[in-house]
PDB file of N, H, CA, C and O in Angstrom:
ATOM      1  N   UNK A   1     126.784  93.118  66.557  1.00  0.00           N
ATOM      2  CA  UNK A   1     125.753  93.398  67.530  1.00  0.00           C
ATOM      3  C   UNK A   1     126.196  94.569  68.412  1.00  0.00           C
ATOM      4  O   UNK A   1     127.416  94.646  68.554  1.00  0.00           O
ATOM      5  N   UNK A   2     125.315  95.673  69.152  1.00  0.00           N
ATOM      6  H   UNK A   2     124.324  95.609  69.037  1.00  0.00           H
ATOM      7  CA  UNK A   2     125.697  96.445  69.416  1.00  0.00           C
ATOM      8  C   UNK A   2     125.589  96.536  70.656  1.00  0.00           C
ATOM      9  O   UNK A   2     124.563  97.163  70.922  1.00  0.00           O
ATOM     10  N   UNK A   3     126.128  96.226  71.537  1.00  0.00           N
ATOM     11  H   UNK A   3     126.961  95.717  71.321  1.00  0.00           H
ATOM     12  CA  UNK A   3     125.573  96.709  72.899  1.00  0.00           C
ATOM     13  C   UNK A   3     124.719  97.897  73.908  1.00  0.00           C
ATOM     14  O   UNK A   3     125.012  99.086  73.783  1.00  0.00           O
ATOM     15  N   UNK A   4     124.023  97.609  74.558  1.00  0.00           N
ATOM     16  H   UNK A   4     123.785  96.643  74.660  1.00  0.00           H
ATOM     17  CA  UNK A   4     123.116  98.872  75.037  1.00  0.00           C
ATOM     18  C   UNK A   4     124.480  99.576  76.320  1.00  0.00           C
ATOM     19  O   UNK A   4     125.218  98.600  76.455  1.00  0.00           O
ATOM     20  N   UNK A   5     124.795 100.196  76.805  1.00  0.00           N
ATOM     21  H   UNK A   5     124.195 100.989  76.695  1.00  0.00           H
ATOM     22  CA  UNK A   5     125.034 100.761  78.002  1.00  0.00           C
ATOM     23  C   UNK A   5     123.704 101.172  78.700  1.00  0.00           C
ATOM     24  O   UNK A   5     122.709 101.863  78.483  1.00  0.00           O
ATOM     25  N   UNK A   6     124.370 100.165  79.895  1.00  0.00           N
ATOM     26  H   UNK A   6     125.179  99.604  80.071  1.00  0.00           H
ATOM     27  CA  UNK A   6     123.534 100.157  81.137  1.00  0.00           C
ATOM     28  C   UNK A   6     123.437 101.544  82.038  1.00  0.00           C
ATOM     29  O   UNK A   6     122.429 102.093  82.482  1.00  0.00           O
ATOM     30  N   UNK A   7     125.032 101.979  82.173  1.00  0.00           N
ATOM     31  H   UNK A   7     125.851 101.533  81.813  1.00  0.00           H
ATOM     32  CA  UNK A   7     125.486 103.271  82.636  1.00  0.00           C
ATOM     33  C   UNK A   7     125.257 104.294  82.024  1.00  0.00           C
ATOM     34  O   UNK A   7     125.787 105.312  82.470  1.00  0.00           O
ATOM     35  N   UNK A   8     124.381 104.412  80.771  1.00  0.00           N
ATOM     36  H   UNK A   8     123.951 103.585  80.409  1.00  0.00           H
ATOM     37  CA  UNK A   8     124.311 105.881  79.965  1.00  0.00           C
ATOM     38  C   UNK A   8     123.044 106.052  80.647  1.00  0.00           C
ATOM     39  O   UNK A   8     122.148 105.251  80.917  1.00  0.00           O
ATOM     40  N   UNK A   9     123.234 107.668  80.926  1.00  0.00           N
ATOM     41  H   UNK A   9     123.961 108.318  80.707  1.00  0.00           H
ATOM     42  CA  UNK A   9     121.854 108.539  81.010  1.00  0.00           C
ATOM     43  C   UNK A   9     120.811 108.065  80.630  1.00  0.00           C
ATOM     44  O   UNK A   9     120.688 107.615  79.491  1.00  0.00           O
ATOM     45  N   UNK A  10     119.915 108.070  81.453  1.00  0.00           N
ATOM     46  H   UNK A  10     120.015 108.435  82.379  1.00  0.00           H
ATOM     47  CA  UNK A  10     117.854 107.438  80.937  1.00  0.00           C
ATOM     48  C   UNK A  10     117.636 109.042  80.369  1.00  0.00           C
ATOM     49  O   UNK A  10     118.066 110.152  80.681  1.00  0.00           O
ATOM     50  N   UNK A  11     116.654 108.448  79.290  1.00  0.00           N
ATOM     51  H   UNK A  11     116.304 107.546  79.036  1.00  0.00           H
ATOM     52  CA  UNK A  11     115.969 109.838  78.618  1.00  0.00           C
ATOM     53  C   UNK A  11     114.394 109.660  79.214  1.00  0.00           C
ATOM     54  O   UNK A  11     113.734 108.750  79.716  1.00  0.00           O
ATOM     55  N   UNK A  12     114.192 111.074  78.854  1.00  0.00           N
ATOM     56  H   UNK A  12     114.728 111.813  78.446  1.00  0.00           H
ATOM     57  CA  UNK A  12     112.537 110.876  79.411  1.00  0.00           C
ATOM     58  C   UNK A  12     111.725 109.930  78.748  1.00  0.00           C
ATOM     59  O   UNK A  12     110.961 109.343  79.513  1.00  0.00           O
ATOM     60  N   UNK A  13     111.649 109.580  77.482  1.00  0.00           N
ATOM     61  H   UNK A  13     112.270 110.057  76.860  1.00  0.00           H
ATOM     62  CA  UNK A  13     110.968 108.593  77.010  1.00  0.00           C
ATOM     63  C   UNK A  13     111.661 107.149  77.131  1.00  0.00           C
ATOM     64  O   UNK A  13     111.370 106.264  76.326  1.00  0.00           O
ATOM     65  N   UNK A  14     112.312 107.003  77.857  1.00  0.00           N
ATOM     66  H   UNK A  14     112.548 107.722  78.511  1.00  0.00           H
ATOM     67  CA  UNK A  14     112.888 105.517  78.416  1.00  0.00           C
ATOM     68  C   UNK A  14     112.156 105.462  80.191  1.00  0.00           C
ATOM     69  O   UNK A  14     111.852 104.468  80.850  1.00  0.00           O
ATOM     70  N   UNK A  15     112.068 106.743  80.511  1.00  0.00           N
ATOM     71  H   UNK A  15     112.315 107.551  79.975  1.00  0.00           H
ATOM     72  CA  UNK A  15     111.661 106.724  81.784  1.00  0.00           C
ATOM     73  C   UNK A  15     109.712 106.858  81.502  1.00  0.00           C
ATOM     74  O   UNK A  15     108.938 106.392  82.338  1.00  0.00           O
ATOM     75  N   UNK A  16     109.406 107.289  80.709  1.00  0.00           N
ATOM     76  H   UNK A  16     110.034 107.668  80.030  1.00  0.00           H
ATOM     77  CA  UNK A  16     107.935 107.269  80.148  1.00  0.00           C
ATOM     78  C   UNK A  16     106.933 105.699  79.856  1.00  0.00           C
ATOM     79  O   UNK A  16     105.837 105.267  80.210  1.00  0.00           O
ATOM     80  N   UNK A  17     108.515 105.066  78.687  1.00  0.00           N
ATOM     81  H   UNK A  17     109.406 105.417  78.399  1.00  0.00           H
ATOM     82  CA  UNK A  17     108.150 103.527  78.323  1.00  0.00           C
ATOM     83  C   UNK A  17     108.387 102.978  79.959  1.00  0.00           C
ATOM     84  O   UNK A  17     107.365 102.422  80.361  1.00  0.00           O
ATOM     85  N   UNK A  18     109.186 102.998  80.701  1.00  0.00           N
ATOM     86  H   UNK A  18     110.017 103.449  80.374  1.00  0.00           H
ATOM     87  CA  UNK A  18     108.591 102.140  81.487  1.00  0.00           C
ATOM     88  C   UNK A  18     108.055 102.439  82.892  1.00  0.00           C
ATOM     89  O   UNK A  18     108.298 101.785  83.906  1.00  0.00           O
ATOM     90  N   UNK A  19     107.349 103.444  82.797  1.00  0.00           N
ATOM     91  H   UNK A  19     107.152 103.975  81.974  1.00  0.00           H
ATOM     92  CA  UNK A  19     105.703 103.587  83.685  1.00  0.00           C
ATOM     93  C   UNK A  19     105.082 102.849  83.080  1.00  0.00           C
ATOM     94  O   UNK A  19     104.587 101.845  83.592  1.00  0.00           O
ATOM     95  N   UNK A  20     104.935 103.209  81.646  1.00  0.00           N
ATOM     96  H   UNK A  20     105.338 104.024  81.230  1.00  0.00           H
ATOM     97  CA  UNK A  20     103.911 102.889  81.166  1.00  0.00           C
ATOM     98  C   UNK A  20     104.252 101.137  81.336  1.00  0.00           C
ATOM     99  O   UNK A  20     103.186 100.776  81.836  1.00  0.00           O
ATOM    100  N   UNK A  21     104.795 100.329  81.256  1.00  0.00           N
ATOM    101  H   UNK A  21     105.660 100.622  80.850  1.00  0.00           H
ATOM    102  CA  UNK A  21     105.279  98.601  81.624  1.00  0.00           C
ATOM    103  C   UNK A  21     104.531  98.739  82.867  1.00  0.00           C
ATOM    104  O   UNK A  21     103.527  98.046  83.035  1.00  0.00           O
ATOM    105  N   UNK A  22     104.862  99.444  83.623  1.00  0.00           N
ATOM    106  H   UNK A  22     105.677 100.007  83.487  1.00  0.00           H
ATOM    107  CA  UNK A  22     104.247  99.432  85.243  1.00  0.00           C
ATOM    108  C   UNK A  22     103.013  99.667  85.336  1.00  0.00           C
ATOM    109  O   UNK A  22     102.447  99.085  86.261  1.00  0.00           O
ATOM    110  N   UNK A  23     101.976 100.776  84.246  1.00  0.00           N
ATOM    111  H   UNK A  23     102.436 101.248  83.494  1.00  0.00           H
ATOM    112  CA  UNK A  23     101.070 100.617  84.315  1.00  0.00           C
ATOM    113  C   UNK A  23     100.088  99.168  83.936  1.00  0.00           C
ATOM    114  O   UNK A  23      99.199  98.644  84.609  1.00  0.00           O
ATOM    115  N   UNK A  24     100.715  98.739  82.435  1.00  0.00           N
ATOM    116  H   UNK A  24     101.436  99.165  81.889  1.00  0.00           H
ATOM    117  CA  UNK A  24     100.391  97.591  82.529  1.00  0.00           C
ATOM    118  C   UNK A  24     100.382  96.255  83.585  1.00  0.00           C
ATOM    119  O   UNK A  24      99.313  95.819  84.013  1.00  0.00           O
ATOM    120  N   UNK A  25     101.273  95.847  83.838  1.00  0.00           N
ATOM    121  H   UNK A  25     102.141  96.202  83.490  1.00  0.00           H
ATOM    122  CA  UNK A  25     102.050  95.178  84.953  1.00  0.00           C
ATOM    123  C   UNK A  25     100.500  95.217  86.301  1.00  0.00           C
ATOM    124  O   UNK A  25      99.942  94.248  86.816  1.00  0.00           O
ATOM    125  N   UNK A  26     100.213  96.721  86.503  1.00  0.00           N
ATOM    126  H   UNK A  26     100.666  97.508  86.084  1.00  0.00           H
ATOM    127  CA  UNK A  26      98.826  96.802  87.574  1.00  0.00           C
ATOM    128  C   UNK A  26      98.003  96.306  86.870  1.00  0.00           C
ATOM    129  O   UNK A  26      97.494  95.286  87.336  1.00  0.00           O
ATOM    130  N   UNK A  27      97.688  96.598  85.995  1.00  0.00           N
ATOM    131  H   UNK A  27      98.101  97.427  85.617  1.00  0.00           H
ATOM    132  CA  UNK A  27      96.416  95.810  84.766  1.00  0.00           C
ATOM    133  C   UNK A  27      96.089  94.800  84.457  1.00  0.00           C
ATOM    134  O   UNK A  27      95.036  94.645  83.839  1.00  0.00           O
ATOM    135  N   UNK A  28      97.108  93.510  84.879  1.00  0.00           N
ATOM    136  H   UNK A  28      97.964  93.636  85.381  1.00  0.00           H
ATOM    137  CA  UNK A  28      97.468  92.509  85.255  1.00  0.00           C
ATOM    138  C   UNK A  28      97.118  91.727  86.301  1.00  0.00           C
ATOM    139  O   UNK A  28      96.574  90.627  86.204  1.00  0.00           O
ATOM    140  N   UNK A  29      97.526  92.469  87.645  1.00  0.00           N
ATOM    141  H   UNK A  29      97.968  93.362  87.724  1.00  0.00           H
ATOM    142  CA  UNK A  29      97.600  91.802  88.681  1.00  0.00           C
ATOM    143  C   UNK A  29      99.042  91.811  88.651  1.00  0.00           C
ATOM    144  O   UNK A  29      99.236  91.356  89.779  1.00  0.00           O
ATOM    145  N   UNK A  30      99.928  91.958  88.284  1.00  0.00           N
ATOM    146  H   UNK A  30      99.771  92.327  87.369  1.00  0.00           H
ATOM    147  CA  UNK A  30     101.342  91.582  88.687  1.00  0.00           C
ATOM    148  C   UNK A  30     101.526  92.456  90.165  1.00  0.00           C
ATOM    149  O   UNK A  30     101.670  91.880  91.243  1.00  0.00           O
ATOM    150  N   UNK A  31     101.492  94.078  89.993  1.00  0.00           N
ATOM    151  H   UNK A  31     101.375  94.545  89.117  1.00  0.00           H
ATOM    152  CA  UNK A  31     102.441  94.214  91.039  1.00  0.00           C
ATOM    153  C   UNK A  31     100.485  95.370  91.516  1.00  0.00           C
ATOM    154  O   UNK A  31      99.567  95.852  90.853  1.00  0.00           O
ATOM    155  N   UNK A  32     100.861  95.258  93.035  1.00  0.00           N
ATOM    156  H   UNK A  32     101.606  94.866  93.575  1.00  0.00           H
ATOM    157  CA  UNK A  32     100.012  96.282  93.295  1.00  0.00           C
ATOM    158  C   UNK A  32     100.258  97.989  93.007  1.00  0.00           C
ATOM    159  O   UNK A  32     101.233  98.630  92.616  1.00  0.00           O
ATOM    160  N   UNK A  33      98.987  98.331  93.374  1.00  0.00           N
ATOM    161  H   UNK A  33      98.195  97.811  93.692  1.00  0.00           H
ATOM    162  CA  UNK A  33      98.958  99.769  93.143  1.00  0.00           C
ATOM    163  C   UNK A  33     100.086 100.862  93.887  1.00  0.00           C
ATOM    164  O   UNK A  33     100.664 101.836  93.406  1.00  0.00           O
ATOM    165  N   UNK A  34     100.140 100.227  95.351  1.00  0.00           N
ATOM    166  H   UNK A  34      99.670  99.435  95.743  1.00  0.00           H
ATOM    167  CA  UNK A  34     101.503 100.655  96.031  1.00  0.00           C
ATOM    168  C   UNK A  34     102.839 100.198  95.483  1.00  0.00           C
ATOM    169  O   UNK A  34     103.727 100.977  95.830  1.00  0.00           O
ATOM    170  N   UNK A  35     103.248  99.256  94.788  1.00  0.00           N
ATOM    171  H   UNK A  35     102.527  98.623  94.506  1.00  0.00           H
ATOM    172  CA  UNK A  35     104.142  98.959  94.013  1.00  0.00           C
ATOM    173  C   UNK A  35     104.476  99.931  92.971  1.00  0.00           C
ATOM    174  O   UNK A  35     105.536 100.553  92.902  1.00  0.00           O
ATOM    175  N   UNK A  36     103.071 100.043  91.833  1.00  0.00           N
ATOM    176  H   UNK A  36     102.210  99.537  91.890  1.00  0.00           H
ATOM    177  CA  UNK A  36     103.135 101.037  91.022  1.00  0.00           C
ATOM    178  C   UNK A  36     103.761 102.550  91.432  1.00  0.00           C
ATOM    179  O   UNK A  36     104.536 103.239  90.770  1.00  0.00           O
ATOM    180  N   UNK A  37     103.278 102.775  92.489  1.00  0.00           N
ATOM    181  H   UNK A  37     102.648 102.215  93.027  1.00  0.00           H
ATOM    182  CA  UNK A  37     103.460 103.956  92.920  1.00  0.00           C
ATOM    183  C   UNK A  37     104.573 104.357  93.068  1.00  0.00           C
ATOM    184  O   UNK A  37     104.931 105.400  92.522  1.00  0.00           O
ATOM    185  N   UNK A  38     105.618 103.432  94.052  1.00  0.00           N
ATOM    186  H   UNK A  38     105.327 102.585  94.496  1.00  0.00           H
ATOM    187  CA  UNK A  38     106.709 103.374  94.240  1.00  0.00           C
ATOM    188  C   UNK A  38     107.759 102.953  93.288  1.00  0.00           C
ATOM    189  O   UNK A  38     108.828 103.560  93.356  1.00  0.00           O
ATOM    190  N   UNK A  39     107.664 102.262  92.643  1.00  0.00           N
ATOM    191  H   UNK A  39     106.795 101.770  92.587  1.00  0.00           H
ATOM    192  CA  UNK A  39     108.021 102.306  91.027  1.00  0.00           C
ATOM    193  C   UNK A  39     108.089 103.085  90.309  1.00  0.00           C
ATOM    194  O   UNK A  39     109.209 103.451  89.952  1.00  0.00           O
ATOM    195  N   UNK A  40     106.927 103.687  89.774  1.00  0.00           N
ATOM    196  H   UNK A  40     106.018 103.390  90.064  1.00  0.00           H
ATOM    197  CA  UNK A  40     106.917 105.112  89.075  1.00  0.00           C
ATOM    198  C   UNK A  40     107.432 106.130  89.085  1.00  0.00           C
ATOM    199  O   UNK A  40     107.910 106.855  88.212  1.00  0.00           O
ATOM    200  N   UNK A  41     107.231 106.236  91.103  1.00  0.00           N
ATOM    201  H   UNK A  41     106.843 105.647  91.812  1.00  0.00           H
ATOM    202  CA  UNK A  41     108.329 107.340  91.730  1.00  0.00           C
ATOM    203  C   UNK A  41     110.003 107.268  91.080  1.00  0.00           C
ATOM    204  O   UNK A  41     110.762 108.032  90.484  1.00  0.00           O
ATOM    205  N   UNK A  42     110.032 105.667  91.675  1.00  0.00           N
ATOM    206  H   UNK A  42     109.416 105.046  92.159  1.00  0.00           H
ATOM    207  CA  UNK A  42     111.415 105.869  91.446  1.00  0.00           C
ATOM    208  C   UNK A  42     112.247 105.587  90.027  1.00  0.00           C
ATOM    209  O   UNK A  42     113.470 105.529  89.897  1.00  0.00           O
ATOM    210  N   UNK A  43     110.959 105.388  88.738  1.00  0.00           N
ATOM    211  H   UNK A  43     109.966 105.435  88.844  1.00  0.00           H
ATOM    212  CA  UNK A  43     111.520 105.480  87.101  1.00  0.00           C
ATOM    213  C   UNK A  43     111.811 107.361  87.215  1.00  0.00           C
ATOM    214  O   UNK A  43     112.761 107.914  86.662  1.00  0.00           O
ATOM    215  N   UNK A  44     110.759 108.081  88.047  1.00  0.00           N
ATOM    216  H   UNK A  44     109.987 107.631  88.496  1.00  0.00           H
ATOM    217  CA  UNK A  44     110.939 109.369  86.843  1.00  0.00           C
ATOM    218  C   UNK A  44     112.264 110.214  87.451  1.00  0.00           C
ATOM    219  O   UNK A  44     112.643 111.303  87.020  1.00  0.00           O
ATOM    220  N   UNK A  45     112.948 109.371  88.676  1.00  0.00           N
ATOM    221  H   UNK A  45     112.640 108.487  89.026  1.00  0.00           H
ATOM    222  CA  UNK A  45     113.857 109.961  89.102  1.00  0.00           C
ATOM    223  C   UNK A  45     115.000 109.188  88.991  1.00  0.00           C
ATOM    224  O   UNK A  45     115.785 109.520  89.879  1.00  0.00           O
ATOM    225  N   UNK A  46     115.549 108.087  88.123  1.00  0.00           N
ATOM    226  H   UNK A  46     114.912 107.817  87.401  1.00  0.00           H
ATOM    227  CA  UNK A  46     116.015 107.327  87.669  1.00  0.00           C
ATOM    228  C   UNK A  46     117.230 108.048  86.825  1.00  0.00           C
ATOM    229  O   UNK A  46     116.844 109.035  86.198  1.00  0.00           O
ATOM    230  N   UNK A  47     118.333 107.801  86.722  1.00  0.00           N
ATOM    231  H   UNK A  47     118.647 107.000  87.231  1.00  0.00           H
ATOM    232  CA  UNK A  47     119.316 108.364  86.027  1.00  0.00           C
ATOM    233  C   UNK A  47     119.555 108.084  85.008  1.00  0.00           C
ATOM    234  O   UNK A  47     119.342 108.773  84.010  1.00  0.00           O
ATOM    235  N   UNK A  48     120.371 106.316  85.071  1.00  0.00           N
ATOM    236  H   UNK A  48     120.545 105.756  85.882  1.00  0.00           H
ATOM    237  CA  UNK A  48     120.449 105.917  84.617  1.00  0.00           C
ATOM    238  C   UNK A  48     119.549 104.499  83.440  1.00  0.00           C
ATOM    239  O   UNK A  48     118.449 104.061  83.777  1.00  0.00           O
ATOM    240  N   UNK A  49     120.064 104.134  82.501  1.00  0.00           N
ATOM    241  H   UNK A  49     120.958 104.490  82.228  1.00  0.00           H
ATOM    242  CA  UNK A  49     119.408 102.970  82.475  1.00  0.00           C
ATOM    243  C   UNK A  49     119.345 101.254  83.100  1.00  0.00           C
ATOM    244  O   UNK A  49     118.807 100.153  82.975  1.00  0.00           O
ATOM    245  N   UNK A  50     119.953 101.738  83.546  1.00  0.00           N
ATOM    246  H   UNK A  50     120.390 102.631  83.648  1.00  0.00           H
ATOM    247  CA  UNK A  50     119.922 100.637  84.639  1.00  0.00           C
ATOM    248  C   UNK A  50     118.998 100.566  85.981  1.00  0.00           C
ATOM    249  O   UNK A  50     118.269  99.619  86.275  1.00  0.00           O
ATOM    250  N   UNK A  51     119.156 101.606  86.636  1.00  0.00           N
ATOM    251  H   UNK A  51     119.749 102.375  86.397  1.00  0.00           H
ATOM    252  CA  UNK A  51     118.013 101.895  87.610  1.00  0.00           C
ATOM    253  C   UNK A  51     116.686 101.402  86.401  1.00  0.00           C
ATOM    254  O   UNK A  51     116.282 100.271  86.132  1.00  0.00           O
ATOM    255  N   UNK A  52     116.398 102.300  86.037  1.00  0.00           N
ATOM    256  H   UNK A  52     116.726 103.219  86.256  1.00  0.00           H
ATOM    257  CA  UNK A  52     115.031 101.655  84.746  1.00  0.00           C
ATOM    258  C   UNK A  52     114.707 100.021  84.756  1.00  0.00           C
ATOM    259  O   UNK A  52     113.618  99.526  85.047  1.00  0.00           O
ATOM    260  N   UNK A  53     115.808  99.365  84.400  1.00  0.00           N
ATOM    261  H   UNK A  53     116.692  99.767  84.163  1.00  0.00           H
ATOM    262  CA  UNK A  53     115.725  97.692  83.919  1.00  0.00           C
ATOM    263  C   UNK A  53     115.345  97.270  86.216  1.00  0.00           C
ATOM    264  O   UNK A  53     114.449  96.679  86.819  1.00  0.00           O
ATOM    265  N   UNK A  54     116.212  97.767  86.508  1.00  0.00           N
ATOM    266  H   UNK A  54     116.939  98.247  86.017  1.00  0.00           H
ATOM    267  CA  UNK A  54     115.583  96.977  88.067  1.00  0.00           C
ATOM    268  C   UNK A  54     114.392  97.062  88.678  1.00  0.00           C
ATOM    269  O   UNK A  54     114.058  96.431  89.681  1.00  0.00           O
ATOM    270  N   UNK A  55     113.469  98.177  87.820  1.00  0.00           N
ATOM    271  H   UNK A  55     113.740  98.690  87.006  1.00  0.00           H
ATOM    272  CA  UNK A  55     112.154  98.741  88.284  1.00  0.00           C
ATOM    273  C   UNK A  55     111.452  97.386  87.766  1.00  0.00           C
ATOM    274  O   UNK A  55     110.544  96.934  88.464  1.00  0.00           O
ATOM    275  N   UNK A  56     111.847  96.651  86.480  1.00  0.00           N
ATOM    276  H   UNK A  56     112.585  97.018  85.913  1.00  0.00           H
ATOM    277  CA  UNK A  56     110.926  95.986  85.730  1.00  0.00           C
ATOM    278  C   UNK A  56     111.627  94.473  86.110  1.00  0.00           C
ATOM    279  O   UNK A  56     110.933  93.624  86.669  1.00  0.00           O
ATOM    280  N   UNK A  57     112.502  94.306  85.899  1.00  0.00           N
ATOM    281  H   UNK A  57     113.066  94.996  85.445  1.00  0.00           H
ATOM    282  CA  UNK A  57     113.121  92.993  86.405  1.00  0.00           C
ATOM    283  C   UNK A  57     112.719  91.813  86.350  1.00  0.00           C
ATOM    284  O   UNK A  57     112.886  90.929  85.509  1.00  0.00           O
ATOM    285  N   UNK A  58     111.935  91.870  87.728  1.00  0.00           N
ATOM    286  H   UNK A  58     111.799  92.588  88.411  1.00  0.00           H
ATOM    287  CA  UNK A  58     110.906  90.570  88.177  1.00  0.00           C
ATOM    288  C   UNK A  58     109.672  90.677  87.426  1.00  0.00           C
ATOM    289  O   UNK A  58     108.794  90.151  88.108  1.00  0.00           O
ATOM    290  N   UNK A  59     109.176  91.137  86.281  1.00  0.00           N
ATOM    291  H   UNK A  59     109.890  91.565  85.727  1.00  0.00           H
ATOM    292  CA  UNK A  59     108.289  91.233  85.075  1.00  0.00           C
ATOM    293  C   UNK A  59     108.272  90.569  83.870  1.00  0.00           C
ATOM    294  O   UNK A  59     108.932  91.100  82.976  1.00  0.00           O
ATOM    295  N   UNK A  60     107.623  89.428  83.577  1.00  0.00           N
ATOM    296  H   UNK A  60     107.086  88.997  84.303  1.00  0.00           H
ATOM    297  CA  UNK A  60     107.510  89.245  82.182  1.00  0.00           C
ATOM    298  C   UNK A  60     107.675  90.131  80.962  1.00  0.00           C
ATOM    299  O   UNK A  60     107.038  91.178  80.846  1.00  0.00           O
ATOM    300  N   UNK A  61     108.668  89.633  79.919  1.00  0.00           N
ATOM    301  H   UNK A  61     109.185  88.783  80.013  1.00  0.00           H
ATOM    302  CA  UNK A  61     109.027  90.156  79.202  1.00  0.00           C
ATOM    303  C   UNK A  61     107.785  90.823  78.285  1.00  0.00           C
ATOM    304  O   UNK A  61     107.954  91.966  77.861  1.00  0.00           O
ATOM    305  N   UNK A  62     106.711  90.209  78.022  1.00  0.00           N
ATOM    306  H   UNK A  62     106.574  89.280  78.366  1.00  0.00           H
ATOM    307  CA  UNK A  62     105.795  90.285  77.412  1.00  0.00           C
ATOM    308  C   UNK A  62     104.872  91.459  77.616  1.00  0.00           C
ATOM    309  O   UNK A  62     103.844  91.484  76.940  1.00  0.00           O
ATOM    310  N   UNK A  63     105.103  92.382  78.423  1.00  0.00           N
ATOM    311  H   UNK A  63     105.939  92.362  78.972  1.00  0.00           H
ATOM    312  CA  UNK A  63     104.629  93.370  78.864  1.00  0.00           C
ATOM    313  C   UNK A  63     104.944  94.455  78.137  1.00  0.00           C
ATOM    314  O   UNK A  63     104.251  95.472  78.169  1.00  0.00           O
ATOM    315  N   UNK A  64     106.245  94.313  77.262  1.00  0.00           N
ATOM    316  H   UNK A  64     106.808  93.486  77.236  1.00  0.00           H
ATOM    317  CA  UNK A  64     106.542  95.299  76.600  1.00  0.00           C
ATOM    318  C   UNK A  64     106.971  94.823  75.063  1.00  0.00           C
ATOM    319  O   UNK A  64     107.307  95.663  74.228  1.00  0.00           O
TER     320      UNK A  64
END
């Protein structure tokens, strides 16, 4: 089994897939639109992958 690193660089399409979780997530009802916002903000400026996974966290897995 291979492990992911948490600490490696986010690519833009890791920071893309999860707006797009966040967009869903509003589509929902999970998180509000100010949530989204602030979320989004802070995926596309996100470094790592880890910052990424804390944006989504408190989210059902099923979203993605």
């Amino acid at each position: 089994m291979v492990a992911i690193r948490r600490d490696m660089r986010a690519s833009d399409g890791e920071r893309e897939a999860t707006v797009e979780i966040l967009r869903t997530a509003v589509g929902e009802g999970r998180i509000t639109m100010a949530e989204f916002e602030e979320r989004a903000q802070a995926a596309y400026a996100a470094r790592t992958r880890r910052e990424l996974d804390a944006l989504t966290d408190d989210l059902p897995r099923s979203l993605w």
